[in-house]
KOLPAPA-78198 format. One record per residue (C-alpha): y negated, z negated, x. Coordinates in nm, 3 decimals. Example, Ala and Ser with C-alpha at 12.3 -4.5 7.8 and 13.67 -1.06 7.14 Angstrom:
<nodes>
{c2:0.450, c3:-0.780, c1:1.230}
{c2:0.106, c3:-0.714, c1:1.367}
</nodes>
This chain:
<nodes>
{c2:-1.119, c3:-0.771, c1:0.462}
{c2:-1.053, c3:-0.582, c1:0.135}
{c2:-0.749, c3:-0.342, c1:0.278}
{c2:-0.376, c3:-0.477, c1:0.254}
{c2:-0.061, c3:-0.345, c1:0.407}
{c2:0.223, c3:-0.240, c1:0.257}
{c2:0.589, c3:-0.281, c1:0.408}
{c2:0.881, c3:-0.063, c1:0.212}
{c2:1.220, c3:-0.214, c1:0.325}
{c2:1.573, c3:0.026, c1:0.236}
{c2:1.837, c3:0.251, c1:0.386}
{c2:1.796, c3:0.389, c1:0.021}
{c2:1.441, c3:0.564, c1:0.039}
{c2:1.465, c3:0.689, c1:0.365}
{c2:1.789, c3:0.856, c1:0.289}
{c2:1.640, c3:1.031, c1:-0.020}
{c2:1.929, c3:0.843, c1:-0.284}
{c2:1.635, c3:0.638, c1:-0.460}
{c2:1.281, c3:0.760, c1:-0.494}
{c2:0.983, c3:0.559, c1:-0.358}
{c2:0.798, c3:0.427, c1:-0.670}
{c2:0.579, c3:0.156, c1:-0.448}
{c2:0.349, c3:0.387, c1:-0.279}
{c2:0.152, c3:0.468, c1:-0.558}
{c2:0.201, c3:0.171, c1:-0.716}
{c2:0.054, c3:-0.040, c1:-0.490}
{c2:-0.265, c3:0.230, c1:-0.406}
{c2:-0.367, c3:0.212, c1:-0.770}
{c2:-0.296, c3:-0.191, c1:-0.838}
{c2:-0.573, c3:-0.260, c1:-0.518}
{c2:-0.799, c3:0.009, c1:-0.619}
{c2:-0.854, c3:-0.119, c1:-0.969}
{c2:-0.955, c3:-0.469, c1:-0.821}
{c2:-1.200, c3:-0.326, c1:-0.561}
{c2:-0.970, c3:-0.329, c1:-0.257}
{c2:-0.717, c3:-0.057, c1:-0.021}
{c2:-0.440, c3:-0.032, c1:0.096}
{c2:-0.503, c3:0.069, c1:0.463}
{c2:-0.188, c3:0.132, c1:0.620}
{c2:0.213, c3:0.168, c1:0.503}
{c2:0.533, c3:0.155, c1:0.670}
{c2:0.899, c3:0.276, c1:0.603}
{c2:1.236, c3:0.069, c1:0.764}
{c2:1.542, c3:0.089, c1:0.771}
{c2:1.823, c3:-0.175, c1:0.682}
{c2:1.791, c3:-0.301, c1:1.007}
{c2:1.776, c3:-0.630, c1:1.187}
{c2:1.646, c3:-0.589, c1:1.504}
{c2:1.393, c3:-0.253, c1:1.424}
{c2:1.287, c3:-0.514, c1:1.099}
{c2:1.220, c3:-0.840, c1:1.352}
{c2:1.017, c3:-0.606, c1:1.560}
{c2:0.834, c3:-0.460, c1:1.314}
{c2:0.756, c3:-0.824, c1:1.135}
{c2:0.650, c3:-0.987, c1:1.453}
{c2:0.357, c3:-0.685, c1:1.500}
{c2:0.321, c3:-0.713, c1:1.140}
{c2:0.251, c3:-1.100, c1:1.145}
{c2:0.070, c3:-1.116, c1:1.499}
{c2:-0.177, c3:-0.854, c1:1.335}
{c2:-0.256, c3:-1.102, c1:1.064}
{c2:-0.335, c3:-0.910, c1:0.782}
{c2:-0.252, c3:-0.971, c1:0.405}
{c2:0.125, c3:-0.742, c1:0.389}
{c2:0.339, c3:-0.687, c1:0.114}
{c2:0.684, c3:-0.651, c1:0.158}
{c2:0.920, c3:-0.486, c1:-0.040}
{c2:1.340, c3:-0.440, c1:-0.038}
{c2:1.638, c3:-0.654, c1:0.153}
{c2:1.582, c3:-1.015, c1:0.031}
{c2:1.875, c3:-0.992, c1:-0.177}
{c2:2.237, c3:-1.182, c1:-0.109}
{c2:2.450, c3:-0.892, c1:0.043}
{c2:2.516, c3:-0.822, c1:0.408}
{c2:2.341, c3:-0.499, c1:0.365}
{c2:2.024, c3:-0.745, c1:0.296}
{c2:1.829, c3:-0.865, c1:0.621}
{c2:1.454, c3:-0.958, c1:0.505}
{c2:1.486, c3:-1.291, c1:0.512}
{c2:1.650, c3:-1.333, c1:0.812}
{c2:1.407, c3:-1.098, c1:1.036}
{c2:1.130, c3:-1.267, c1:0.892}
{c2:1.283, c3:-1.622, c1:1.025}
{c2:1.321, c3:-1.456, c1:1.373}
{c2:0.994, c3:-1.267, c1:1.373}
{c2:0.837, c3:-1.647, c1:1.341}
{c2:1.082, c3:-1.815, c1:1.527}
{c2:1.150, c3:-2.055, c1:1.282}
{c2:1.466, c3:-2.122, c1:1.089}
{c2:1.571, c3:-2.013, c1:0.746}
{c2:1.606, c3:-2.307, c1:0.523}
{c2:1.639, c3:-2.352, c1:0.183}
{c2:1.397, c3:-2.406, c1:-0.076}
{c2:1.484, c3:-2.662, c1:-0.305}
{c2:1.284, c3:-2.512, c1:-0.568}
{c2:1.369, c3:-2.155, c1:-0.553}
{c2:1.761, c3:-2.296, c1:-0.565}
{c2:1.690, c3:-2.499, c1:-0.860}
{c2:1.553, c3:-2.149, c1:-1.033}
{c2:1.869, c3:-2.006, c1:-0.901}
{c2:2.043, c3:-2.286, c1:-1.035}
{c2:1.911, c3:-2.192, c1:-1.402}
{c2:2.003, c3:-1.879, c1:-1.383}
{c2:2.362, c3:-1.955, c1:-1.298}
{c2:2.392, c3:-2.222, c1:-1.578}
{c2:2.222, c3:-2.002, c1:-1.817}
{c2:2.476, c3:-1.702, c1:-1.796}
{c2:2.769, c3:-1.997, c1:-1.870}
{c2:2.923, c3:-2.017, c1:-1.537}
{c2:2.983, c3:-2.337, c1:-1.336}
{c2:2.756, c3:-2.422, c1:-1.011}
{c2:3.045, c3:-2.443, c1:-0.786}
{c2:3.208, c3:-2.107, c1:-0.768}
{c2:3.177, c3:-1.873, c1:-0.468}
{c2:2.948, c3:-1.653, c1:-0.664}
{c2:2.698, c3:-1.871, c1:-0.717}
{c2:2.722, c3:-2.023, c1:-0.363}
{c2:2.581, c3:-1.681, c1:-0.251}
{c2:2.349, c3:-1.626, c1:-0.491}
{c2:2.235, c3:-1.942, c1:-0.334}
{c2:2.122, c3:-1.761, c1:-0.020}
{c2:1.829, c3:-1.579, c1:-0.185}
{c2:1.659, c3:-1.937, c1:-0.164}
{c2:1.702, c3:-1.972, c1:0.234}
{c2:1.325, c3:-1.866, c1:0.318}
{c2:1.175, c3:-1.923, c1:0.701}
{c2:1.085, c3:-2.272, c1:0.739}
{c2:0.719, c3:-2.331, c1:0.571}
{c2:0.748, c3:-2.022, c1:0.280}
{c2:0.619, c3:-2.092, c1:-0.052}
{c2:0.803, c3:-1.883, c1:-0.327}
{c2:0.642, c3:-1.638, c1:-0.555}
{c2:0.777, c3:-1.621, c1:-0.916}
{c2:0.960, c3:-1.334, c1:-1.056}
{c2:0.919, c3:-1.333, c1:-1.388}
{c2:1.237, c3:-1.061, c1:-1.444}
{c2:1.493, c3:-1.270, c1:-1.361}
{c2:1.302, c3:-1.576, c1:-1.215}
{c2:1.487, c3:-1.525, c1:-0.831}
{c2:1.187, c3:-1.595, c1:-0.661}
{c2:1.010, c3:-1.423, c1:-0.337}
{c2:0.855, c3:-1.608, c1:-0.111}
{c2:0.545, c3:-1.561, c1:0.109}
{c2:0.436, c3:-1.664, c1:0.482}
{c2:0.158, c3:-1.609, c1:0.703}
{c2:0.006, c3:-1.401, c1:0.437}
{c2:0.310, c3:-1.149, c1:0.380}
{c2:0.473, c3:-1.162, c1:0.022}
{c2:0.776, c3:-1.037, c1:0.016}
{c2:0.995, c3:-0.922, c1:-0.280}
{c2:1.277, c3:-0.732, c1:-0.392}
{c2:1.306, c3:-0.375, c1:-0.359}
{c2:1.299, c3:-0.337, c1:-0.750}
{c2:0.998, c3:-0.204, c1:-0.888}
{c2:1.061, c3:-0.397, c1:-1.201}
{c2:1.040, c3:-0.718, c1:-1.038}
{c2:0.858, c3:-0.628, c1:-0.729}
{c2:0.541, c3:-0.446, c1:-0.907}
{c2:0.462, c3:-0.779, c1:-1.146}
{c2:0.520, c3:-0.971, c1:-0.830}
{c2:0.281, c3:-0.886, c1:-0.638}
{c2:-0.034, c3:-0.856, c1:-0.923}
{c2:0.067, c3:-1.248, c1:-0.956}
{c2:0.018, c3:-1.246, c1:-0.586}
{c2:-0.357, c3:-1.084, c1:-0.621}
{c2:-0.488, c3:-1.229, c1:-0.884}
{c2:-0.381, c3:-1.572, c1:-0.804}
{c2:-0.457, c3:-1.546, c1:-0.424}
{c2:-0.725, c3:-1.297, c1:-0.372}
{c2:-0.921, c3:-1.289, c1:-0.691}
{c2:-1.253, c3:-1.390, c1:-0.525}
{c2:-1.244, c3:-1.038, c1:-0.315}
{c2:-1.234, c3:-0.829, c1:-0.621}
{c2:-1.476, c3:-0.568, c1:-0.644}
{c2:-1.672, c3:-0.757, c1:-0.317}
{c2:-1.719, c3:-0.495, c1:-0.120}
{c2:-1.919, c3:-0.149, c1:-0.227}
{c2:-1.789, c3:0.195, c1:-0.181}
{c2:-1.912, c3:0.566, c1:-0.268}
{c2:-1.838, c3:0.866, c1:-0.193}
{c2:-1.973, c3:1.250, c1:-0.253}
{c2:-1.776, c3:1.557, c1:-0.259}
{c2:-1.767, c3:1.941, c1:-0.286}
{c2:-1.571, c3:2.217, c1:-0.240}
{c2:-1.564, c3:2.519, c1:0.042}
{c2:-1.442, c3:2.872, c1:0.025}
{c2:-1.360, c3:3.103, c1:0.318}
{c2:-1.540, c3:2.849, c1:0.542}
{c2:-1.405, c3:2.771, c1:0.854}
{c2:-1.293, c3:2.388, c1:0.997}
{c2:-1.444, c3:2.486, c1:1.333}
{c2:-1.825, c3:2.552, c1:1.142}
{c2:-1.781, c3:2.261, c1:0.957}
{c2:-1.703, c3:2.002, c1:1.257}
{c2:-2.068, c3:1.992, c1:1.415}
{c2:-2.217, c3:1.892, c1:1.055}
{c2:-1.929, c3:1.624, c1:1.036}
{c2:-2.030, c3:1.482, c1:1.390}
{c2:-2.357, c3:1.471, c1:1.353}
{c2:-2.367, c3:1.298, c1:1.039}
{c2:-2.138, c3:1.043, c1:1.167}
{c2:-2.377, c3:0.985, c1:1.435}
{c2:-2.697, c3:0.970, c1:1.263}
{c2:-2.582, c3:0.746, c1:0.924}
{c2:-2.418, c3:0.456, c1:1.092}
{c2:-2.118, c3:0.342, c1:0.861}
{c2:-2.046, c3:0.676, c1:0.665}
{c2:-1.759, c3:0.846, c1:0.694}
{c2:-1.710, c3:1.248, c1:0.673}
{c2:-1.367, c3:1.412, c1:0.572}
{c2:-1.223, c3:1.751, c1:0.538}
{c2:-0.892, c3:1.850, c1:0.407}
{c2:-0.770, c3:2.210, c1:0.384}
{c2:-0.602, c3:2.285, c1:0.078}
{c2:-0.344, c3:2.622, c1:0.037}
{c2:-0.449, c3:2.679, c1:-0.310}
{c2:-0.192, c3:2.716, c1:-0.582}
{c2:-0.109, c3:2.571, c1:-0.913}
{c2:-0.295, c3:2.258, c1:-1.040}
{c2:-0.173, c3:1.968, c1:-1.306}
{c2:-0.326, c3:2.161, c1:-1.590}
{c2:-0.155, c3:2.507, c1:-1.492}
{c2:-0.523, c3:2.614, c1:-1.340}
{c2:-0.458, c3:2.846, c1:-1.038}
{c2:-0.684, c3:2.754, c1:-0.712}
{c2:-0.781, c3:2.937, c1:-0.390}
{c2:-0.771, c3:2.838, c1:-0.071}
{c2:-1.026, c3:2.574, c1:0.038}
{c2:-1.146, c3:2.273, c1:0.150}
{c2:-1.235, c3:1.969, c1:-0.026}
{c2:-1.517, c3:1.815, c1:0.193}
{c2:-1.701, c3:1.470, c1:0.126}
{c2:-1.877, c3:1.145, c1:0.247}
{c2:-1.769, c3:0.806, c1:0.188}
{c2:-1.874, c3:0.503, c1:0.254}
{c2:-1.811, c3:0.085, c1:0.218}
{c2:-2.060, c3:-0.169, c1:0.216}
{c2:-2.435, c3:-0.190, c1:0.319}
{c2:-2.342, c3:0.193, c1:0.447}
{c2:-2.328, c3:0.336, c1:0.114}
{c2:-2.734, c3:0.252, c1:0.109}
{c2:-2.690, c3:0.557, c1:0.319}
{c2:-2.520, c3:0.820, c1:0.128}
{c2:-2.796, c3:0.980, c1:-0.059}
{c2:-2.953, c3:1.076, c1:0.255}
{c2:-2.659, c3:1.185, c1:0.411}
{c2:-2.529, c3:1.410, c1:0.161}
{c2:-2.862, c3:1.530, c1:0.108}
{c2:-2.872, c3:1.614, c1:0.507}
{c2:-2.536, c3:1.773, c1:0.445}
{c2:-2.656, c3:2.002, c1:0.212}
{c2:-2.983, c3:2.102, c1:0.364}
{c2:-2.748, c3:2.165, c1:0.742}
{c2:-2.445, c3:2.393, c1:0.494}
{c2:-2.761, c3:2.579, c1:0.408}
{c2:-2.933, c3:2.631, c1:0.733}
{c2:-2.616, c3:2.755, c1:0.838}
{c2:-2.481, c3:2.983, c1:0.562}
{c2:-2.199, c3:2.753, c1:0.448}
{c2:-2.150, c3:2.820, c1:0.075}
{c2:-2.025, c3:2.579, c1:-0.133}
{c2:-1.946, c3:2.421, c1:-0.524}
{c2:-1.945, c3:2.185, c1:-0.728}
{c2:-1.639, c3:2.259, c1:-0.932}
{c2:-1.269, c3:2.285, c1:-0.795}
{c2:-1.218, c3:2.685, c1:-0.722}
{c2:-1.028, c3:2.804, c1:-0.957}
{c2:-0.894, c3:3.203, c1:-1.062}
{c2:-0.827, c3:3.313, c1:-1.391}
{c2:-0.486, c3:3.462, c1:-1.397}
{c2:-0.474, c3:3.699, c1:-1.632}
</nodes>
């Protein structure tokens, strides 16, 4: 499999006070090794809708990154849902504590004060975790069952997890083959385009058509667009053996039936 979940954990996006920075993050760290991220989820802060969600998550058994709640505050349950997702119990690592450990004894303070006691509790992973290094402040994550969980921080999370791909997944980089073909449609219908979808998804076993209406307006560069539709092919694997033929069938079936298209994005010149 080359697609990966992604899990974002926090009261804090869903409410709009922080912005999600993980999203696109994690889209463009799999797409420059070759792989996708097929499907992403948003929770709350809490226990029982995060124990739910982790025991689908883990019975589905795909590779899941997991981001937010593994810190030491009350408002933090990661850890604990993931315990009671697996049914095991949360024990504590001894090496995650002894990184914990260092960092108390680094910033001068003893390693008997209440303080460090609950720092302490970011080391209590489900029973069988290994930890995954954090090389911001060196509070490890942990990962089990192939989810890799880390802290809601992009700063730590985001380095986290490319120590998680390239040390665990490096062999399916770039494994698996993809392509895709596109244009652009003016003043064209969904409903004419359907039937050349369908039966090009019949006929090319593997390949993939797409169509997504677009209002027009303002792009990046200040370029003004019309209304349209940016149609396409894609295609992974021995399938994209396919696409030449396909797109070629596309364009011969648009022309049979006196759907115009382009190249080029369609743009107007304001003037």
């Amino acid at each position: 499999m080359n697609r990966f979940n992604l899990i974002v954990i926090g009261d804090e996006i869903l409410h709009g006070s922080r912005q999600d920075a993980h999203f696109a993050f994690f889209r463009n760290m799999l797409q420059q090794h070759g792989l996708k991220l097929g499907q992403v989820q948003y929770l709350p802060d809490d226990f029982e809708v995060l124990v739910q969600s982790l025991q689908r998550s883990f019975s589905d058994g795909l590779s899941t990154f997991v981001t937010g709640g593994i810190g030491a505050t009350p408002d933090d349950h990661t850890r604990q849902a993931a315990a009671a997702a697996l049914g095991v119990p949360l024990v504590r690592h001894p090496q995650a504590a002894a990184l914990i450990d260092g960092v108390t004894l680094e910033r001068g303070e003893a390693l008997d004060t209440p303080e460090h006691r609950r720092r302490l509790n970011m080391a209590d992973f489900p029973a069988g975790a290994d930890i995954i290094p954090n090389p911001y402040n060196r509070i490890a994550g942990f990962s089990v069952r192939r989810h890799y969980f880390f802290p809601g921080f992009p700063v730590m999370a985001h380095p986290m997890a490319q120590w998680v791909l390239e040390t665990v997944y490096s062999d399916r980089f770039h494994r698996v083959a993809s392509g895709t073909r596109q244009l652009y449609l003016v003043g064209q219908p969904e409903s004419k385009i359907a039937p050349v979808m369908e039966d090009i998804e019949r006929r090319y076993s593997g390949v993939k058509a797409y169509s997504l209406p677009n209002v027009g307006g303002q792009t990046a560069d200040g370029r003004q667009t019309v209304p349209h539709i940016d149609f396409g092919l894609k295609a992974e694997g021995e399938a994209c053996g396919l696409l030449d033929a396909a797109w070629a069938d596309v364009l011969q079936q648009f022309e049979q039936t006196g759907i115009a298209w382009q190249s080029g994005l369609p743009v107007v010149e304001v003037v």
